[in-house]
N, C-alpha and C positions, 0 to 999 in steps of 0.2 A: 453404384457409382453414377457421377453427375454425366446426363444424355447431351442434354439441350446445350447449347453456347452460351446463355444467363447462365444458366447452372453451373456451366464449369466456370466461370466468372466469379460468381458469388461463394462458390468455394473455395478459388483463391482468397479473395475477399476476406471471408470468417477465417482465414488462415493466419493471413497477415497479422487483420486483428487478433488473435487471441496470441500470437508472441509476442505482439504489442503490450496486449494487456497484461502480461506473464510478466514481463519487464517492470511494468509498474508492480503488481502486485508483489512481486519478490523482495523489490525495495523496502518497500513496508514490510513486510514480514522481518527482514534481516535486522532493518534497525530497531523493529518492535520488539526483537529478543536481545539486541544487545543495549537495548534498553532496561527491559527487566532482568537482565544477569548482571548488570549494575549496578541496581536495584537492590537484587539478593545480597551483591557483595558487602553492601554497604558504604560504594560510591558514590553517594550520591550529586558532588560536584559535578563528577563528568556525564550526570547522567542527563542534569541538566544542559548541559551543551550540547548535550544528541539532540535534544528534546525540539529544536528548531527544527532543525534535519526530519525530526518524526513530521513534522508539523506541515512541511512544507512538499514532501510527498504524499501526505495523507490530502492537502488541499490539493493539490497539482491532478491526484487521481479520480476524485471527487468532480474535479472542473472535467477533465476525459470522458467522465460516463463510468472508469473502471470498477466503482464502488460508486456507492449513493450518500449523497453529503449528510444526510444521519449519521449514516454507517462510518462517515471519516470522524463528524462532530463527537459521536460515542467514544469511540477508540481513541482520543484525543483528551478527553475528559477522563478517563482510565488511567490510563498510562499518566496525566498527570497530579490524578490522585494518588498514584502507587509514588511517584517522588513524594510528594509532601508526605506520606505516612512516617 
């Protein structure tokens, strides 16, 4: 356990953050499935209207630090290959 008063500081700290960062990454995860079960279904009108929504959490987490902007660019390039197929 943290000794020092930085210590228990920075521990709160990484605390915060990481239900910060839990919040974003969930997001993304939730609409990235109900984007490919869209997908599967063979809706792909509505899948495209999520497709903003993906877009725009995946750049918002990207901008945060929560994910590295490769890692948003890729999954964004995926997910909008899997519509057009």
């Amino acid at each position: 356990m943290a000794i020092t008063k930085s210590a228990k500081k920075a521990l709160r700290q990484s605390l915060r953050r990481k239900a910060r960062n839990l919040v974003y990454k969930d997001k993304i995860k939730n609409l990235l499935k109900k984007v490919r079960n869209l997908v599967s279904q063979k809706k792909i009108e509505e899948a495209k209207k999520l497709l903003s929504q993906v877009y725009k959490a995946l750049d918002k987490a990207a901008k945060k630090g929560v994910i590295k902007k490769n890692t948003a660019s890729r999954k964004k390039s995926r997910i909008a290959k899997a519509i057009l197929r």
